[in-house]
N, C-alpha and C positions, 0 to 999 in steps of 0.2 A: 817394846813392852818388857820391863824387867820382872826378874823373877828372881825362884831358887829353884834346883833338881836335884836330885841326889841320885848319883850312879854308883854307889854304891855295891857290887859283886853284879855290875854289868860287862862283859868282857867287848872289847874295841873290838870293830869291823869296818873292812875298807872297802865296801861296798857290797855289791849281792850276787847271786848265783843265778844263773841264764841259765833255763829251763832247756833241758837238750830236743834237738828237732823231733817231734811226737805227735801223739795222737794223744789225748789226756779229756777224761771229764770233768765238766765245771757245774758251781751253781754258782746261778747269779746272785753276786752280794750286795750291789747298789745299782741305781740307773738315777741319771740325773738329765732331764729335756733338756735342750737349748735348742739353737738355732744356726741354723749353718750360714758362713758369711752370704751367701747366696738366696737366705731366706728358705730356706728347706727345714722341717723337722728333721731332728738329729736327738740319738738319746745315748750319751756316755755308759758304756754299760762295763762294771768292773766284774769279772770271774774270778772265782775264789779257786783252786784246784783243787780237788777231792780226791784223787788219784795216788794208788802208795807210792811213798817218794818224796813226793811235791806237796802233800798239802799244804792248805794254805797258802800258797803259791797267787799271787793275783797278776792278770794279765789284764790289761785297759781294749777296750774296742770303741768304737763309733757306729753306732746303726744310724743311718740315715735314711729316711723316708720322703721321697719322692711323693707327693700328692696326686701329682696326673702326669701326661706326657709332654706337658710343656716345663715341668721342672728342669733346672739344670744337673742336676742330679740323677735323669732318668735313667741314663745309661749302667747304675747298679744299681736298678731296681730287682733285679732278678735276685740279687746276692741279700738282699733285704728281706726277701717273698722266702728266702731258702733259709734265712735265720727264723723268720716267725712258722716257718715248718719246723725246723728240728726244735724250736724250745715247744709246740704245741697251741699254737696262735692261730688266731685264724689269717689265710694267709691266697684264700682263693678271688679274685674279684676285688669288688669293693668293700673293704675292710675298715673296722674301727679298732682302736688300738687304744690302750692305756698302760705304758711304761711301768707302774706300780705292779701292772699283774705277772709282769715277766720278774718279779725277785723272786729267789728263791726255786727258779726253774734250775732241771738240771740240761745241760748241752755238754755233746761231746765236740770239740776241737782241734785242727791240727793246728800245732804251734811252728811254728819259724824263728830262726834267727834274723835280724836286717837289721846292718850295718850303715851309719849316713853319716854324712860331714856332723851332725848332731849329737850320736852314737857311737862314737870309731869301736868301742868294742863289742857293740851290737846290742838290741832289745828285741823281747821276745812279742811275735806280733800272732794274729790270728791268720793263719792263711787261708783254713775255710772251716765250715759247721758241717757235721756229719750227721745224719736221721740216724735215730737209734738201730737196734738190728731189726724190732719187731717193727718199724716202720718202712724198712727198704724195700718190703716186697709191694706196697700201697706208693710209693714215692711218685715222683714226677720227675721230668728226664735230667732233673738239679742232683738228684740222688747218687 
């Protein structure tokens, strides 16, 4: 697809800056459904960071939701049940979900570095969702 652009008083960059290992708040800026090769709901969720420092800052996750216990996926069901706790979802029993209502949540994050034959200099990943303060003393033993 040709074009034209003009970079004009755009100054060159050799690539971007990895968020230091943290705890950071986000709001959720996109979710997009798919499907996990396994046939599971999966919903792409992009965080924006809100945090002084980083704003702006986006970090990519995958929530995957397990249906029942015969999913292949069931074994992070818990880490699923512990996301739709800290963004405010309903998240007890049997649950219905709609991806659209989680934009614009905010969640707090710890980030990570991980390093892989795909990333030798590392990307910043989600290693877990934290309940806010005023939610930890109601939490469940995820908290």
């Amino acid at each position: 697809m040709p074009g034209v652009a003009n970079f004009e008083g755009v100054s060159e960059k050799t690539g971007f800056q990895l968020m230091p290992d943290d705890t950071y708040e986000f709001e959720i800026e996109n979710v997009s459904a798919k499907e996990t090769s396994k046939g599971d709901p999966m919903v792409n969720v992009t965080l924006r960071c809100i945090s002084p420092g980083f704003e702006g800052k986006t970090i990519f996750d995958n929530i995957v939701i397990p249906v029942d216990s015969e999913s292949s996926a069931w074994g992070i069901a818990g880490r699923t049940k512990h996301f739709l706790h800290c963004i405010g979802e309903q998240y007890e029993g049997q649950i219905e979900w709609d991806e659209a209502n989680w934009l614009f949540r905010r969640v707090i994050a710890d980030i990570r570095t991980k390093k892989d034959s795909y990333n030798p200099d590392g990307k910043n990943i989600v290693s877990a969702y934290k309940l806010p303060e005023s939610e930890k003393d109601k939490s469940t033993p995820f908290g």
